[in-house]
C-alpha positions as CSV (number, residue, x, y, z in Angstrom):
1,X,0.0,0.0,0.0
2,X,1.3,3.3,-0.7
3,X,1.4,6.2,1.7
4,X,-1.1,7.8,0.2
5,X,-3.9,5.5,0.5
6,X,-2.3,4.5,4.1
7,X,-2.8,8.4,5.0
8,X,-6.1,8.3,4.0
9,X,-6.7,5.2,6.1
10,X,-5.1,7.1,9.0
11,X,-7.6,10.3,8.2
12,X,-10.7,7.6,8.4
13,X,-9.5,6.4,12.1
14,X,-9.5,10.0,13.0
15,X,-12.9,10.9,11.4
16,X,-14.1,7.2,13.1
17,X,-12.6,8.0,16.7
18,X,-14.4,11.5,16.9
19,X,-17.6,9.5,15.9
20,X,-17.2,6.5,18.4
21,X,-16.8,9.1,21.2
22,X,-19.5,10.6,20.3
23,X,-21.5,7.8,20.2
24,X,-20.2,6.4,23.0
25,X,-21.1,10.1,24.9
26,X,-24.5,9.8,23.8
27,X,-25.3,6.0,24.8
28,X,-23.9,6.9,28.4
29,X,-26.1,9.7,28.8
30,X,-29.0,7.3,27.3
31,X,-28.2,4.8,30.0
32,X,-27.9,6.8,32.9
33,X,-31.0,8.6,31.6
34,X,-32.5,4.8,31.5
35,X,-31.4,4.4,35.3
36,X,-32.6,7.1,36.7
37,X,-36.3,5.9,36.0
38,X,-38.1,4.9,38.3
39,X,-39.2,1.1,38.3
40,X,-42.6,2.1,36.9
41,X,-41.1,3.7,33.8
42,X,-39.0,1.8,33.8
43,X,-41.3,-0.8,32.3
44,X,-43.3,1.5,30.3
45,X,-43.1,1.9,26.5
46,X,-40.7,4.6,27.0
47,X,-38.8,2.8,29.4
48,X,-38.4,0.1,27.0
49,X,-37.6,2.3,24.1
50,X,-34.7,3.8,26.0
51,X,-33.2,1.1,27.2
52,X,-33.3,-0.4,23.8
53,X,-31.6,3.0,22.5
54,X,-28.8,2.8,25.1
55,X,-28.6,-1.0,23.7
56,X,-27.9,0.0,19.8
57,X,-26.0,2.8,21.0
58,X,-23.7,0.0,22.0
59,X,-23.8,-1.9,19.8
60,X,-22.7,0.5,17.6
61,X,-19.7,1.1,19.4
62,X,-18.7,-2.1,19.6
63,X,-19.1,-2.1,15.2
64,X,-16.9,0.8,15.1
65,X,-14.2,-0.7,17.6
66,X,-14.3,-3.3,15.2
67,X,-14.0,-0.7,11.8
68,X,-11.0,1.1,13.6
69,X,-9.3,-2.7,14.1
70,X,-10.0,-3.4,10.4
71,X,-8.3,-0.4,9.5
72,X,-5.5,-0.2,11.5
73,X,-4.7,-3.7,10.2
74,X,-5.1,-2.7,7.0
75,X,-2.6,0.4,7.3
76,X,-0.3,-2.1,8.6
């Protein structure tokens, strides 16, 4: 690979990193915002849908963990 295609590799971990912190920003505040329901909510359809948020939000930190590690192996 040549360094220009490995730079640009390096500028899409960058761009990648902001993102996952972002996302990874978001889905705490989504979880905390999940725990500090009470039991009752908790259960209700709003309850449910935030706790399911805070779940994708993960998730999709854990696929963009796994993007950087693609990449980084790939630069290599």
């Amino acid at each position: 690979m040549n360094e220009k295609r490995r730079q640009a590799i390096s500028d899409a971990i960058s761009a990648i990193e902001e993102i996952k912190a972002k996302v990874e920003e978001i889905q705490s505040e989504e979880q905390e915002a999940f725990d500090n329901l009470s039991d009752g909510l908790k259960q209700s359809e709003r309850g449910q849908q935030s706790e399911a948020a805070a779940g994708n939000l993960e998730s999709a930190v854990s696929n963009l963990e796994s993007a950087l590690s693609d990449l980084e192996s790939a630069r290599e």
